[in-house]
C-alpha angles and dihedrals in degrees: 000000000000126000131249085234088059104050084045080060099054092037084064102038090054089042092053090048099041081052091048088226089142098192089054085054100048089046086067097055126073119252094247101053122147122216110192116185092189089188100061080032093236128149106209108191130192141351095311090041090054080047087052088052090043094087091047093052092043093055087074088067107175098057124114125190122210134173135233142168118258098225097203092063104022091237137123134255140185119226128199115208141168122244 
């Protein structure tokens, strides 16, 4: 199940990225976080390498991400979406 620090986590980090504030979002991730665009292919690691992601996500700039509860499992998932 997942906690209710956790989903405070996630509520902040798709606010932040809805909001584009770049240093908010990054805040959110590990350190050692791992990015992997499997269709480029590219590994993307870390903070700076989230930053590095960042302009190539961006590009795509009517997209929102929201979060919701997969009621089957109880856990957690993240949806892209367009507005």
């Amino acid at each position: 199940m997942v906690s209710k620090e956790e989903l405070a986590l996630v509520d902040r980090h798709l606010a932040a990225e809805n909001e584009h504030r770049m240093d908010d979002t990054l805040a959110t991730l590990h350190p050692a976080c791992v990015f992997e665009d499997m269709a480029m292919p590219k590994v993307y690691r870390g903070r700076q390498g989230a930053r590095d992601v960042s302009p190539i996500c961006r590009s795509i700039a009517d997209v929102l991400y929201a979060s919701g509860t997969a009621h089957r499992s109880g856990g957690l998932f993240v949806n892209c979406q367009r507005e």
